[in-house]
C-alpha positions in Angstrom: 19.9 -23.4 22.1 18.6 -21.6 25.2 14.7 -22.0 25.9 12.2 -19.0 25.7 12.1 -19.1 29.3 15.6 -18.4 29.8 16.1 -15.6 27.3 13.2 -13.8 29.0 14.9 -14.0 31.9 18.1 -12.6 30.3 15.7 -9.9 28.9 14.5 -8.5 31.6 17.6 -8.3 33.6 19.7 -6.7 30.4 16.5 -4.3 30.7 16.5 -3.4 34.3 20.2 -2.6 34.2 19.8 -0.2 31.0 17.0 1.3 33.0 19.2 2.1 35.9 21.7 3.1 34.2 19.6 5.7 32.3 18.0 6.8 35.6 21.4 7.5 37.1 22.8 9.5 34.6 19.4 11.7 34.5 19.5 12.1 38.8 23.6 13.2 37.7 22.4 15.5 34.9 19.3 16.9 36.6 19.4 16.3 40.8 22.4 15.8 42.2 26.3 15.2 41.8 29.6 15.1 43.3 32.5 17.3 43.2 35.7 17.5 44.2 37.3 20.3 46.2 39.7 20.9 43.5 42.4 24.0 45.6 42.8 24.9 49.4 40.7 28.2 48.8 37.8 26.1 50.5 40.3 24.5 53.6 38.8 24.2 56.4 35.5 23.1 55.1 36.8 21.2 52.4 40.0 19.8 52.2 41.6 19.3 48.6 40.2 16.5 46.9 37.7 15.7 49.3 34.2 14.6 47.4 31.4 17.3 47.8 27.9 16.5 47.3 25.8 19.1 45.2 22.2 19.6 44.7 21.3 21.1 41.5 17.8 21.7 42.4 18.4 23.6 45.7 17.2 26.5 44.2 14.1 25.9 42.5 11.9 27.3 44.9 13.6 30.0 46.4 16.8 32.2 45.9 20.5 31.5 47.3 21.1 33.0 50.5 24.3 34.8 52.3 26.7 31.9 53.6 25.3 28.6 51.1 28.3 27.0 49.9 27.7 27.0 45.7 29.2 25.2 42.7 29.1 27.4 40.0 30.6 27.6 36.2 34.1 28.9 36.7 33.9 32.1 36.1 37.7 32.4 35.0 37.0 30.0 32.2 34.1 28.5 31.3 35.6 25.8 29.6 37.5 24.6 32.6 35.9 23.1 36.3 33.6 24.2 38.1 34.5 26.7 41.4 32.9 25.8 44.6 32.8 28.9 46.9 30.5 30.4 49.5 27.9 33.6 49.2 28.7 36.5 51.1 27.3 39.0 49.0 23.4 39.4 47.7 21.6 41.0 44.7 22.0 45.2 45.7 24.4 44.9 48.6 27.3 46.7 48.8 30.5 44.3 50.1 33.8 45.7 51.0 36.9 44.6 52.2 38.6 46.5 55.1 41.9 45.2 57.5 41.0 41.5 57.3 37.1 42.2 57.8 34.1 42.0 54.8 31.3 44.6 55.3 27.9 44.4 53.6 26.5 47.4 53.4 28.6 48.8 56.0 28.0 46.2 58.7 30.8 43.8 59.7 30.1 40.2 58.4 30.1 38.1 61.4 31.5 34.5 59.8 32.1 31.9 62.2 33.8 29.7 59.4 37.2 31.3 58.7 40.0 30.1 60.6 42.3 33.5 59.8 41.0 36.4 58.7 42.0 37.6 55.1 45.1 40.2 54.3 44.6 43.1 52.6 40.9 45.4 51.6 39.0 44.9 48.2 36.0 47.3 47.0 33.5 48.6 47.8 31.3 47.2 45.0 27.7 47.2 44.8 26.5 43.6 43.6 24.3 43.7 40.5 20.5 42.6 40.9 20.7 38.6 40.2 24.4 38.4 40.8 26.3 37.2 43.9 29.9 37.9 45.6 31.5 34.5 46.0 34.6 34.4 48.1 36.6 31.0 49.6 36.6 30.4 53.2 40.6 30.1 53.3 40.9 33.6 52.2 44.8 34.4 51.8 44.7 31.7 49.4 41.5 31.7 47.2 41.4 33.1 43.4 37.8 34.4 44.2 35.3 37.9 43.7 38.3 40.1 44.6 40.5 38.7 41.5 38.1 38.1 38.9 37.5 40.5 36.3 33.8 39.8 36.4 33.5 40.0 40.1 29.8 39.4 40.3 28.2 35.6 39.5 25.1 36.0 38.1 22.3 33.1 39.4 22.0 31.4 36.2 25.6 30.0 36.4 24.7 28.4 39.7 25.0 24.8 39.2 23.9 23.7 42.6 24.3 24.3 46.3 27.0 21.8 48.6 24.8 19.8 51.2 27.9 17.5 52.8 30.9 16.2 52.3 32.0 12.5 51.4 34.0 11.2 54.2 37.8 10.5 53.6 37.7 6.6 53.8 41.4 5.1 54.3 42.7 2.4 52.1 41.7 -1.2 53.6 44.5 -2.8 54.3 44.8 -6.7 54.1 45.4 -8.0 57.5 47.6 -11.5 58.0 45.8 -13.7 60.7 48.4 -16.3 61.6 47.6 -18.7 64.8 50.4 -19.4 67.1 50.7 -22.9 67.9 
């Protein structure tokens, strides 16, 4: 039989574990997570499958802003994953699409981000007060605002804003040391 000692000592392991355990599923349900880039309709910034790390309480203390990249519930179907797209629209603008170029209220959108410019024009539409126009940054490709049905994401279905990006780590591989002799 095991002394009192040792099963204390048990104890309080088995109860530091359960405690991290517990505290890392509430920081996952309440602070922060991680995503993955799920389509191209993020490339350059993301690449497909690469691990983004999300905030969930970004937005506590103030409101999103034109250009924060945002995970938010998929706005196709909720049931399915989340879409990770960036703001380019605000609460009472009016965005529109015209030769490869967005305009917000009439002003060009200078975005430094895209690597080619979009086909095509969408809109005008005038975003709703406590929605946002998301679109991808790979814009030929991304199922985004000028698709949707609902074109506007309103705030509550923001999960969190992206701060970075998991680096791509390469398999190890197992190297063979062999001395010459």
């Amino acid at each position: 039989m095991m002394n009192n000692k040792a099963m204390k000592e048990i104890l309080s392991w088995v109860v530091v574990f359960a405690v991290a355990i517990l505290l890392a599923m509430a920081i996952n349900k309440w602070v922060y997570y991680a995503i993955s880039s799920p389509t191209p309709s993020m490339e350059k910034t993301f690449l497909v499958g690469e691990k983004v790390g999300v905030f969930r309480l970004a937005y506590l203390n103030h409101k999103p802003e034109r250009g924060d990249i945002v995970v938010f519930k998929n706005p196709v179907d909720p049931e399915e994953d989340d879409y990770i797209k960036r703001i380019i629209g605000l609460p009472g603008e009016t965005v529109e699409g015209k030769d490869g170029v967005v305009y917000i209220n009439g002003q060009p959108l200078k975005e430094d981000y895209l690597w080619e410019y979009m086909e095509g024009s969408f809109g005008p539409y005038e975003i709703p007060e406590g929605h946002y126009w998301m679109m991808g940054d790979n814009r030929n490709v991304s199922g985004d605002a000028r698709i949707w049905e609902d074109k506007f994401v309103p705030f509550e279905d923001i999960r969190g804003k992206a701060l970075f990006k998991y680096p791509k780590f390469k398999q190890f591989k197992k190297i063979d040391y062999q001395l010459n002799q």
